[in-house]
Residue, then its C-alpha position, 0 to 999 in steps of 0.5 A: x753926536x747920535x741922534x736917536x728918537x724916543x717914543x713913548x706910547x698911550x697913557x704914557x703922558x700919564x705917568x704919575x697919576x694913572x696906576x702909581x703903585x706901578x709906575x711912581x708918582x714922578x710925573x711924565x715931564x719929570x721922567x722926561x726931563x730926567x731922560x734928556x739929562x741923561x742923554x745929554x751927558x751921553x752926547x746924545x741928541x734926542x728928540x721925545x715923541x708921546x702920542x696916544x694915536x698908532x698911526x701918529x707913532x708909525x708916521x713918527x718912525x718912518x719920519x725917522x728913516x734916513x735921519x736917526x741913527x736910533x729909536x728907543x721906544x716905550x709903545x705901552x700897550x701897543x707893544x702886545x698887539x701892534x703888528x703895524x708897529x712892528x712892521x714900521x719899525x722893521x721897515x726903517x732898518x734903524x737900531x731899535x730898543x724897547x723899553x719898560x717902566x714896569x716888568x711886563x713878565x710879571x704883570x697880566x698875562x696880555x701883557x706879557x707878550x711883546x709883538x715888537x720885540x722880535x725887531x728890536x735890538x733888545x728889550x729893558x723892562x722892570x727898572x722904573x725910570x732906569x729903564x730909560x736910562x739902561x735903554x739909551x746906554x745900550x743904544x749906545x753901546x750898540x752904535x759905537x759896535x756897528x760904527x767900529x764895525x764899519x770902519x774896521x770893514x772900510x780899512 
């Protein structure tokens, strides 16, 4: 069973009563329960963390270091300005996707540049809720490939 660590970034726990023309009326325990529903029936086990502080996210990931196999992150605003949210990431060397509730292409233009893009495997965005679940299914699908790689190079 893959274990993979999903954080969510500030004013995620306020999903659902912060900007619903953007983000729904589902509330952030909604949209986490629909999440570990998912990631059971993938045979994940996933650990959600939501902190509204950098440091507290980063302490989070270097925890991660050595006993996740993966990260799916939401990193709200943090994603257009967070060098040391990059750095963390690329330091742990654990696959890494960056997920979006809303398209931030489409939004304001501070919005549309992720400075953590360039260490994750690979972003999903736009999707509502589905982001979540597209991110965890990539992850996945990126893990089974570096497993089968490992094996096929041990043989």
């Amino acid at each position: 069973m893959k274990r993979i660590l999903f954080i969510l970034g500030p004013n995620l726990n306020m999903v659902g009563i912060r900007d619903v023309n953007t983000y729904g009326k589902q509330t952030a325990e909604s949209i986490n329960n629909d999440v570990r529903a998912w990631a059971e029936e993938m045979g994940i086990e996933l650990e959600i963390f939501q902190s509204n502080h950098e440091g507290a996210i980063i302490d989070r990931i270097h925890e991660a270091y050595g006993n996740t196999d993966g990260i799916m992150i939401n990193a709200g605003a943090l994603t257009h300005y967070s060098y040391a949210l990059t750095d963390a990431i690329s330091a742990v060397h654990i696959p890494t996707v960056e997920t979006h509730m809303s398209n931030i292409g489409a939004r304001e233009e501070f919005r549309r540049r992720s400075v953590i893009s360039p260490v994750c495997i690979g972003t999903i965005a736009g999707f509502g809720k589905v982001s979540y679940y597209l991110g965890l299914k990539a992850l996945m699908m990126r893990l089974a490939e570096n497993d089968a790689g490992e094996r096929s190079d041990a043989k």
